[in-house]
N, C-alpha and C positions, 0 to 999 in steps of 0.2 A: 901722879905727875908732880914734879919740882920745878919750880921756877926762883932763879935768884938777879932779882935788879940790883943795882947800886949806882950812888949818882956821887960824885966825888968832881967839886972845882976846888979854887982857892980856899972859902971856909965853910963849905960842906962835905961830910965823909957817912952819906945816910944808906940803908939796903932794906929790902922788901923782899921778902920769902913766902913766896904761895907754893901752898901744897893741895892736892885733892886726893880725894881718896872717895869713889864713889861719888853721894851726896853731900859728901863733908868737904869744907873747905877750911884752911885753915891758913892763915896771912900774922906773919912775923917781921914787925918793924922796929926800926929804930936807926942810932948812929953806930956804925964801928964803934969799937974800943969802950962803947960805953951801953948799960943794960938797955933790954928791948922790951917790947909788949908783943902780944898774942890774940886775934881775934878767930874764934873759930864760931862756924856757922854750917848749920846744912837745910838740904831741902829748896825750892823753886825760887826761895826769896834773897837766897845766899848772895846773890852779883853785889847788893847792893847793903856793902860793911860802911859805910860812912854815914 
């Protein structure tokens, strides 16, 4: 499963990409237009990437 957020006002343009696959999770942030980061995780404890 794919999931793509984005949150875009006056001076924000940021997106959140969750992917799963099984036990794997994997969450892709950052701002448009400019480079992102990547957290991937799997197994029971996955919910909680922060």
């Amino acid at each position: 499963m794919l999931k793509h957020l984005k949150y875009i006002d006056g001076t924000s343009d940021k997106f959140w990409e969750i992917q799963t696959e099984g036990t794997m999770h994997t969450v892709t942030y950052g701002r448009n237009e400019i480079s992102s980061q990547a957290c991937r995780r799997s197994g029971s404890n996955s919910i909680r990437f922060w």
